[in-house]
Steps between C-alpha positions, in 0.01 A plus 500: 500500500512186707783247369489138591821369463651132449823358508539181436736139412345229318558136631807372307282183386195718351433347153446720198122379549446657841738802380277564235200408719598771735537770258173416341326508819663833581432669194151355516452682895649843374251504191194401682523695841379887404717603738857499302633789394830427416692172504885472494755154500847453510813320510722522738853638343842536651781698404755546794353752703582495835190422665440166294789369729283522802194479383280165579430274201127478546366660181557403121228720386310779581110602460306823597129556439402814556167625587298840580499450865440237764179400425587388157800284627294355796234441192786352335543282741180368584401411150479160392766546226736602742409194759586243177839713467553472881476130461693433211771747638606317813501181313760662240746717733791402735466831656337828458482865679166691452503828616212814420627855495290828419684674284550847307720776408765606730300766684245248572786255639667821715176583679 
C-alpha cells in the first residue's frame, strides 16, 4: 500500500467555522475520490517520553490515507475534491509536513 501522510498545526486564529469547514471538506475528498482505502486522524499526545523533548513542534494532528498503490494516490491527488482540500488546507494550517511512504510487513520493509 501507498500511504500519504500529513502532519499538520492549525493557525491559532482558525474559527470554529473554517475548523469545521476543513473537516467537512476533508471528509467530503476521502468519500468522493475511489481511490481511499483507508483513512486515519489523530491528535497529537504527550506523555514524557524522551524524544518529545527534542522533537519540533510542527504537528498537532496527524492524517494518513492509504491507497492500493501509486496510481491511486497520484489519482488522489489530481481529483477535483482533493484540489478544493488543497485550497482550503493552506488557508487553515500554520505549518504542515506531507510525506508518502510505500509500506508493508516487515519483510517487505527489510528487502
Amino acid at each position: 500500500m501507498v500511504w500519504h501522510l500529513v502532519l499538520l498545526k492549525p493557525k491559532v486564529e482558525l474559527s470554529a467555522a473554517e475548523r469545521t469547514g476543513l473537516l467537512t471538506t476533508f471528509d467530503l475528498a476521502v468519500r468522493e475520490i475511489p481511490t481511499v482505502r483507508e483513512v486515519r486522524a489523530g491528535r497529537r499526545i504527550t506523555h514524557g517520553a524522551g524524544y518529545e523533548a527534542t522533537a519540533p513542534d510542527a504537528a498537532d494532528y496527524m492524517v494518513s490515507i492509504g491507497f492500493e498503490d501509486l496510481a491511486g494516490l497520484q489519482a488522489y491527488l489530481h481529483h477535483p475534491a482533493h484540489e478544493a482540500l488543497a485550497d482550503r488546507f493552506y488557508q487553515s494550517v500554520k505549518a504542515a509536513l506531507i510525506y508518502d511512504f510505500e509500506a508493508g510487513d516487515i519483510e517487505t520493509f527489510a528487502r
